[in-house]
NUDOFI-391820 format. One record per residue: residue number from 1; residue in one letter; chain; x, y, z of N, C-alpha, C, O, CB in turn. Coordinates in steps of 0.05 Angstrom, whole numbers, plus 5000, padded with zeros to 4 digits. Each point is the difference from the previous one (the first is absolute). Glycine has a CB too. Layout:
N
@seq = NUM; type = A; mol = A; n_east = X; n_north = Y; n_up = Z; ca_east = X; ca_north = Y; ca_up = Z; c_east = X; c_north = Y; c_up = Z; o_east = X; o_north = Y; o_up = Z; cb_east = X; cb_north = Y; cb_up = Z
...
END
This chain:
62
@seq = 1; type = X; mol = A; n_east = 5435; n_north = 5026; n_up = 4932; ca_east = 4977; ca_north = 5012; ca_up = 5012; c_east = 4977; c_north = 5002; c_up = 4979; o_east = 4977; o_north = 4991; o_up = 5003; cb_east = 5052; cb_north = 5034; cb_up = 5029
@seq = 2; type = X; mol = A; n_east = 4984; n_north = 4992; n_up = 4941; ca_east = 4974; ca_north = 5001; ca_up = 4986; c_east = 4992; c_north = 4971; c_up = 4987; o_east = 4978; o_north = 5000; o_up = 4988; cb_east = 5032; cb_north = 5051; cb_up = 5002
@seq = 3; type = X; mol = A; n_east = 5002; n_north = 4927; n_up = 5010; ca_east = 4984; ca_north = 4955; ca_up = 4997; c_east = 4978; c_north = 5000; c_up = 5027; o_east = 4976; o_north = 4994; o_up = 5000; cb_east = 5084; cb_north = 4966; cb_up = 4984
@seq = 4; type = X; mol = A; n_east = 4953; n_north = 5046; n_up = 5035; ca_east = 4985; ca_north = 4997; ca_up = 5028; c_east = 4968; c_north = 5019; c_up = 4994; o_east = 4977; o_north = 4991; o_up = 4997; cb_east = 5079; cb_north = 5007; cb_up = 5041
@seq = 5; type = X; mol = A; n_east = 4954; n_north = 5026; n_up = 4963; ca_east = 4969; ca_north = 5017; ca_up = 4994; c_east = 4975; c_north = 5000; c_up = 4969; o_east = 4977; o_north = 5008; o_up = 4998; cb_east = 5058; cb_north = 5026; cb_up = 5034
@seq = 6; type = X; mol = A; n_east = 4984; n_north = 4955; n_up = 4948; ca_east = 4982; ca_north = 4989; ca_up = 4987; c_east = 4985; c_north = 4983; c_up = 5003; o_east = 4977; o_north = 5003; o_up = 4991; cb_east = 5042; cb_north = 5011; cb_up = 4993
@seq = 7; type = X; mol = A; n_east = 4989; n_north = 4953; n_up = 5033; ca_east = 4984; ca_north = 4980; ca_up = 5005; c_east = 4979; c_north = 5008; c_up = 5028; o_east = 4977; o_north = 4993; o_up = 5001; cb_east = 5062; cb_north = 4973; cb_up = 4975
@seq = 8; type = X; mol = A; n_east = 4972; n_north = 5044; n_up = 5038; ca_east = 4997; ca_north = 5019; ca_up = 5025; c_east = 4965; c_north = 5009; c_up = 4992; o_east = 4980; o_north = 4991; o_up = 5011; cb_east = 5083; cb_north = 5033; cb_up = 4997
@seq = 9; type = X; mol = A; n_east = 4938; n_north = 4995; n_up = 4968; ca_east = 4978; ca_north = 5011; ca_up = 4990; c_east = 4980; c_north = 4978; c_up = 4984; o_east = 4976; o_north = 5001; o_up = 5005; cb_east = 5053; cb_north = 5045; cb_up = 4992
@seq = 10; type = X; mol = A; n_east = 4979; n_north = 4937; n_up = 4986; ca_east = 4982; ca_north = 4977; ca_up = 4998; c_east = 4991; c_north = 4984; c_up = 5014; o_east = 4981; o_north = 4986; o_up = 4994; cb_east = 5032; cb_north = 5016; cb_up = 4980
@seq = 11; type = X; mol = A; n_east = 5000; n_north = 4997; n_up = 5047; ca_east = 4988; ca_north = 4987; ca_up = 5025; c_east = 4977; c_north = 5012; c_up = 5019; o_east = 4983; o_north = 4989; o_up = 5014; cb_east = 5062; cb_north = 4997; cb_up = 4983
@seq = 12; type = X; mol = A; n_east = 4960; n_north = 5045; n_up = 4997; ca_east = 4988; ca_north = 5015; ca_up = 5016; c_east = 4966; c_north = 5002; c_up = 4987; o_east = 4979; o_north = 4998; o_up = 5012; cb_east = 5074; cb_north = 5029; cb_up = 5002
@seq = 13; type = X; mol = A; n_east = 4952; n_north = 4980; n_up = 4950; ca_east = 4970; ca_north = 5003; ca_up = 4992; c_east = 4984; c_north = 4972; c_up = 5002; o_east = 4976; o_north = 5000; o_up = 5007; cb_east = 5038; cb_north = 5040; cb_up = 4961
@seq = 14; type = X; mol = A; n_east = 5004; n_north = 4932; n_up = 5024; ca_east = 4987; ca_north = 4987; ca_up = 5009; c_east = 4985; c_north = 4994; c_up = 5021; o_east = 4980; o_north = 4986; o_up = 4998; cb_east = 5042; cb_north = 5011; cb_up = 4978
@seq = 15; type = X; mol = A; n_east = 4988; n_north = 5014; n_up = 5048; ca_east = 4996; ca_north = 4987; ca_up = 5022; c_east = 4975; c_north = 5022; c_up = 5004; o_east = 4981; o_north = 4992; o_up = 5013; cb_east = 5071; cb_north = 4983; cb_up = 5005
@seq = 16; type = X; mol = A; n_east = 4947; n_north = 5047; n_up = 4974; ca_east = 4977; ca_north = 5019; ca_up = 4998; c_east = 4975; c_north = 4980; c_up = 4984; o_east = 4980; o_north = 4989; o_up = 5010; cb_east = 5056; cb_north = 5063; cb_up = 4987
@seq = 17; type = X; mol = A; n_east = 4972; n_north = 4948; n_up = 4977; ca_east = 4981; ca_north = 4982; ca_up = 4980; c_east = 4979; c_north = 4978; c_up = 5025; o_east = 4975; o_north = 4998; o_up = 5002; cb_east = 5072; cb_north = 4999; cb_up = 4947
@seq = 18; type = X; mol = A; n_east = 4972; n_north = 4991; n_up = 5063; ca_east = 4991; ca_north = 4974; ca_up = 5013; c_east = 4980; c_north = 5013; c_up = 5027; o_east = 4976; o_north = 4996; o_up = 5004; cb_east = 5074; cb_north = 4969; cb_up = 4981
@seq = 19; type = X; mol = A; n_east = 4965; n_north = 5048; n_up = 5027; ca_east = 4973; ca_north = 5013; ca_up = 5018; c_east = 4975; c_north = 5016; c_up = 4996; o_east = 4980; o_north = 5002; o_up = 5015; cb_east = 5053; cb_north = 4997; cb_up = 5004
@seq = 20; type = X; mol = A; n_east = 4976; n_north = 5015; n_up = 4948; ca_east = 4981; ca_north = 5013; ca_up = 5001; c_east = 4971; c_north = 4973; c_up = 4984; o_east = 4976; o_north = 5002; o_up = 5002; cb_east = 5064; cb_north = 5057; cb_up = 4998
@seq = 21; type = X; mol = A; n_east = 4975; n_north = 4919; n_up = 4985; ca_east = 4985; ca_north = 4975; ca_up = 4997; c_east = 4978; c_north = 4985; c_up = 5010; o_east = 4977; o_north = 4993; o_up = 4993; cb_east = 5058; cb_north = 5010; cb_up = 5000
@seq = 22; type = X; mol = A; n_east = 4987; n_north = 4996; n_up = 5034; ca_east = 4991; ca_north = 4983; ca_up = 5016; c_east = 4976; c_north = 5013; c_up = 5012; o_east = 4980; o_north = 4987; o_up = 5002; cb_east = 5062; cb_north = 4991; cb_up = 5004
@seq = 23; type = X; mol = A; n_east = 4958; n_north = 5048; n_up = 5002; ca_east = 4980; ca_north = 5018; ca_up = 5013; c_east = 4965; c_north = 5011; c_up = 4982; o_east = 4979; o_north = 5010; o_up = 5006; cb_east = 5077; cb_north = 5007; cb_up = 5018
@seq = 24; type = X; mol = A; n_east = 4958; n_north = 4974; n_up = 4954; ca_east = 4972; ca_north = 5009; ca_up = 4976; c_east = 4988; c_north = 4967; c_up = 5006; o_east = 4978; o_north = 4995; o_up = 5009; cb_east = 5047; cb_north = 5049; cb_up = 4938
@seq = 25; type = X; mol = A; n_east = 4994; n_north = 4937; n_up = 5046; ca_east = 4986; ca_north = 4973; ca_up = 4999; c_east = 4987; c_north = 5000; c_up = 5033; o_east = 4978; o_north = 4989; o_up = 5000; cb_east = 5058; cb_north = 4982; cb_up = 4959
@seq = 26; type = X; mol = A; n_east = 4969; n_north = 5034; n_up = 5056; ca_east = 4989; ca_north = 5006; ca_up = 5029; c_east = 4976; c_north = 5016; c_up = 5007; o_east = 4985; o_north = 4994; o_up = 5019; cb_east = 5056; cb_north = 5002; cb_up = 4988
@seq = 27; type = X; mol = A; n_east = 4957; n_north = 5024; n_up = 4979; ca_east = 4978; ca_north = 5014; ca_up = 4997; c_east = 4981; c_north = 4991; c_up = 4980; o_east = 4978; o_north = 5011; o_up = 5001; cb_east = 5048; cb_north = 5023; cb_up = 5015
@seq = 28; type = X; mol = A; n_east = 4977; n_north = 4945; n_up = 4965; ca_east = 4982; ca_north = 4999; ca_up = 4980; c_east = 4983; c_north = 4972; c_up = 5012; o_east = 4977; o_north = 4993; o_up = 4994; cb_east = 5055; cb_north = 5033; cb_up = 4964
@seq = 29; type = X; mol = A; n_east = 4989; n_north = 4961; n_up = 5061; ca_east = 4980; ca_north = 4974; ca_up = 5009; c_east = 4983; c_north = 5004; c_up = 5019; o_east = 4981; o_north = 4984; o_up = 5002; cb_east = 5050; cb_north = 4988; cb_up = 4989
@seq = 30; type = X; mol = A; n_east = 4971; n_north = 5047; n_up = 5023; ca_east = 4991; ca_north = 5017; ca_up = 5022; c_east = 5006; c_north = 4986; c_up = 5023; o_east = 4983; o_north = 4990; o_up = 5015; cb_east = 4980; cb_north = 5031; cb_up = 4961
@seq = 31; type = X; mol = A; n_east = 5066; n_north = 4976; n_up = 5029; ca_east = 5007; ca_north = 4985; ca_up = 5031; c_east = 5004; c_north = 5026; c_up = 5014; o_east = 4990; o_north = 5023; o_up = 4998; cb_east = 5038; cb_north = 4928; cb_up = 4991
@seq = 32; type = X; mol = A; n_east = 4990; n_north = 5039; n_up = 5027; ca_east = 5003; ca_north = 5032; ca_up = 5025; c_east = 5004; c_north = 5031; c_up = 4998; o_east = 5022; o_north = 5010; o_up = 5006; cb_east = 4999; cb_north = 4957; cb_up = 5013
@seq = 33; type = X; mol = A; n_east = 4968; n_north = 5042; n_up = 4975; ca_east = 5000; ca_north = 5034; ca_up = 5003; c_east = 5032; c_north = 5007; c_up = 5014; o_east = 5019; o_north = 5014; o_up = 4993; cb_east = 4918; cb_north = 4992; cb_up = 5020
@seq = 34; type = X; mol = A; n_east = 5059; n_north = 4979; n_up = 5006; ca_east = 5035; ca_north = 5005; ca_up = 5013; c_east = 5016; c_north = 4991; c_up = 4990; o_east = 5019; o_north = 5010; o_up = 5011; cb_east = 4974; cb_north = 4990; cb_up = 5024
@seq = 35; type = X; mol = A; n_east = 5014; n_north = 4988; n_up = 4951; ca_east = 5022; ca_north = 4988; ca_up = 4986; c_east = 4997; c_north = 5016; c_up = 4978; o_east = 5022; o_north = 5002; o_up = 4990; cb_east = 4980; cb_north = 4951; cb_up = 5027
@seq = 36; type = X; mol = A; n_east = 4984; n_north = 5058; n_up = 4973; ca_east = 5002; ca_north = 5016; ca_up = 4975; c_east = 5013; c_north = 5026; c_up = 5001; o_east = 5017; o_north = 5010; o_up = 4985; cb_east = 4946; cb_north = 4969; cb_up = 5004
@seq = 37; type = X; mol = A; n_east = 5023; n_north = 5033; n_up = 5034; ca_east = 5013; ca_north = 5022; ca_up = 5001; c_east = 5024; c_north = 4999; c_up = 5007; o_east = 5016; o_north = 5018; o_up = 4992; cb_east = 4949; cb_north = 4999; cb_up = 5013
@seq = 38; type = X; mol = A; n_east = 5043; n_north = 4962; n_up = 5011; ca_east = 5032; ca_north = 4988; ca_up = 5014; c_east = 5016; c_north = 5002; c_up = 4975; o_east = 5020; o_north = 5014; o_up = 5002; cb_east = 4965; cb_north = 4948; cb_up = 5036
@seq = 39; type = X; mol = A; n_east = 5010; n_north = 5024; n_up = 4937; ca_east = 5008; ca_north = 5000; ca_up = 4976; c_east = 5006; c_north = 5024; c_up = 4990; o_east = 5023; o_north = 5008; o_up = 5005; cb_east = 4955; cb_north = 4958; cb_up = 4990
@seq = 40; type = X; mol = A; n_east = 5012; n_north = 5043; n_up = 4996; ca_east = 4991; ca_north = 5037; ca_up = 4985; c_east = 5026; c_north = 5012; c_up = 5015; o_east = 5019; o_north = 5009; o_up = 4987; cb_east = 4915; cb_north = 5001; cb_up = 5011
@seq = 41; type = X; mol = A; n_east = 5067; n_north = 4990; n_up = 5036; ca_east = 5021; ca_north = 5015; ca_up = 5010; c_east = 5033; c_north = 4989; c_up = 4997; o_east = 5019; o_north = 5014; o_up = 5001; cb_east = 4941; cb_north = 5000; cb_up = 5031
@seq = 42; type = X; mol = A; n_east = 5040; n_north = 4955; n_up = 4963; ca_east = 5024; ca_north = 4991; ca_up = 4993; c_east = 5008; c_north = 5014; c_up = 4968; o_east = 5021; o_north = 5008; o_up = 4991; cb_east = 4969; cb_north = 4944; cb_up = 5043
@seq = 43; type = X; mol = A; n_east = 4983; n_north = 5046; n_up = 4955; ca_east = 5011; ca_north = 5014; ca_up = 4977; c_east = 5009; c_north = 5021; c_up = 5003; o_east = 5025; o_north = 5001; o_up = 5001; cb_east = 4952; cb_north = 4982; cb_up = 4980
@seq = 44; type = X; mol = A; n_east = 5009; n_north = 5037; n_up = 5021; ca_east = 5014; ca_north = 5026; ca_up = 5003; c_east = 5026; c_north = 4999; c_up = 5016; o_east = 5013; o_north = 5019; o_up = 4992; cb_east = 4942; cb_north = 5002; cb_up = 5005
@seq = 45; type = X; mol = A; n_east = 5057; n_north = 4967; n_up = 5019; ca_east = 5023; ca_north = 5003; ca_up = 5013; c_east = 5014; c_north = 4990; c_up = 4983; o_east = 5020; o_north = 5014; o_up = 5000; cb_east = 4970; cb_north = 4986; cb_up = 5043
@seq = 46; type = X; mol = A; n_east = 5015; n_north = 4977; n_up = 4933; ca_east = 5009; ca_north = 4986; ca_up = 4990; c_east = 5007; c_north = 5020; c_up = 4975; o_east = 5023; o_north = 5004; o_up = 4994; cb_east = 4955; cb_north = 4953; cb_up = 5030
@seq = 47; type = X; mol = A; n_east = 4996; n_north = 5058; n_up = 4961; ca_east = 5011; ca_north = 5020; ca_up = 4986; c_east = 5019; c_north = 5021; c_up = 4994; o_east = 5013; o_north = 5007; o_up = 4981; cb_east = 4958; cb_north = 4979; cb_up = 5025
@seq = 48; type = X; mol = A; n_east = 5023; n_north = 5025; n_up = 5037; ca_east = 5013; ca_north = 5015; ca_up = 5001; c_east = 5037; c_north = 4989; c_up = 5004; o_east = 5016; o_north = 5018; o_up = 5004; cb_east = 4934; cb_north = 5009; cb_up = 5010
@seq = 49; type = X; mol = A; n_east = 5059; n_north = 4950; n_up = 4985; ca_east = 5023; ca_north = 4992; ca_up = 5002; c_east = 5011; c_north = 4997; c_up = 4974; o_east = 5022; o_north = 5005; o_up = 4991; cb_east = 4968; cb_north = 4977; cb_up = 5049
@seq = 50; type = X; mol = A; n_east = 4985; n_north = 5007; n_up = 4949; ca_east = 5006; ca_north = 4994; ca_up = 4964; c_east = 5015; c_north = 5027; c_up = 4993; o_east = 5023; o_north = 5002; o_up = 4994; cb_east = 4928; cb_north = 4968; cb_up = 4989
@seq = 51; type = X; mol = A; n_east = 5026; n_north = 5053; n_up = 5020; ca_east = 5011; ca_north = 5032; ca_up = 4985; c_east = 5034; c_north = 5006; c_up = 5021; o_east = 5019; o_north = 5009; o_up = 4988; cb_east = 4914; cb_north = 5021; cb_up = 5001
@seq = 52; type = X; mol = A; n_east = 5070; n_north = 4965; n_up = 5033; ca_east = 5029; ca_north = 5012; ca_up = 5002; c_east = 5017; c_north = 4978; c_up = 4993; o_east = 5023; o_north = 5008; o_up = 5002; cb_east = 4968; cb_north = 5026; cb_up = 5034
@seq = 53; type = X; mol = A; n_east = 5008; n_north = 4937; n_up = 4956; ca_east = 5020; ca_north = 4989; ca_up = 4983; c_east = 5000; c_north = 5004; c_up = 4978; o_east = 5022; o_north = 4999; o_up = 4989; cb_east = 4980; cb_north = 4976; cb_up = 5033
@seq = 54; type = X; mol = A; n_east = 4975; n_north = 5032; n_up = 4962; ca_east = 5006; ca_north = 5012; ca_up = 4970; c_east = 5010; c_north = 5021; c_up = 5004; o_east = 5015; o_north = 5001; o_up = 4981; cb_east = 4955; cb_north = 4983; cb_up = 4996
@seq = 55; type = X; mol = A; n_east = 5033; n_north = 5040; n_up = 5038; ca_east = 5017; ca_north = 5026; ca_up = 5007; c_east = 5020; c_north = 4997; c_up = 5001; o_east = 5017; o_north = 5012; o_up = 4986; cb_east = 4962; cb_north = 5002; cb_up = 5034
@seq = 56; type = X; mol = A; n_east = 5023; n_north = 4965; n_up = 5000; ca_east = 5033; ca_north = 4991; ca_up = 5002; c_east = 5013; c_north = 4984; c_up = 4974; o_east = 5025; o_north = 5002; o_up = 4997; cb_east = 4965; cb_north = 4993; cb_up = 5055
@seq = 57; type = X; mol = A; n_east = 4997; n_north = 4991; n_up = 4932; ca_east = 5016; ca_north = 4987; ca_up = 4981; c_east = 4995; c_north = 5032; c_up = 4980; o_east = 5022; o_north = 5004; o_up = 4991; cb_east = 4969; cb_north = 4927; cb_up = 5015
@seq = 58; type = X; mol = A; n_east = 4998; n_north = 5084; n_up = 4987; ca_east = 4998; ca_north = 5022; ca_up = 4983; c_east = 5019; c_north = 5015; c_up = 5003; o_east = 5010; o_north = 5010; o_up = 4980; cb_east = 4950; cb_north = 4988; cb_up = 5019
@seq = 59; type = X; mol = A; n_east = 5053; n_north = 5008; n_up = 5034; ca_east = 5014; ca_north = 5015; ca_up = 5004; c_east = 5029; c_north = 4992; c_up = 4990; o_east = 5016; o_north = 5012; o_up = 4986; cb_east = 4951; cb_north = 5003; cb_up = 5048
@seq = 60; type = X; mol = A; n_east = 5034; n_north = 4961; n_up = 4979; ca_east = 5020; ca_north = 4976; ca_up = 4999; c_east = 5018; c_north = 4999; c_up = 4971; o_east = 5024; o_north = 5001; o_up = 4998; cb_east = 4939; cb_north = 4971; cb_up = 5033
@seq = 61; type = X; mol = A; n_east = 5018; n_north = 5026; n_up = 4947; ca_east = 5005; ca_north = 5001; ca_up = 4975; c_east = 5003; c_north = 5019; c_up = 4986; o_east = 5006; o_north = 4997; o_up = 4977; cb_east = 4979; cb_north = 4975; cb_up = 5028
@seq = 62; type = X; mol = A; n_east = 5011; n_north = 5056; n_up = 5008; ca_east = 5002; ca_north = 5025; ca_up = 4984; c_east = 5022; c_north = 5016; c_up = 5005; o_east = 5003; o_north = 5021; o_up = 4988; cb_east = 4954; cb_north = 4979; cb_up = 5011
END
């Protein structure tokens, strides 16, 4: 369990990294207002999954 929730969690900030990316490069070219903010909210949901798999591998390991 704790191999699974370590990659689990690199997967997770990445996948934060990439939306929150993609959404700055979106706002800086100035394409859709909607898609940006569409972005921003994947982030935050994405975060918040990130923080309870690092919980869980924290807990996991302690």
């Amino acid at each position: 369990m704790q191999y699974f929730l370590y990659h689990a969690t690199t997967v997770a900030v990445f996948a934060v990294l990439f939306v929150l990316l993609w959404g700055l490069w979106n706002m800086m070219r100035g394409s859709s207002p909607n898609l940006s903010q569409k972005l921003m909210r994947w982030r935050v949901g994405l975060q918040f999954v990130a923080i309870l798999i690092i919980l869980a591998y924290v807990i996991v390991t302690h």
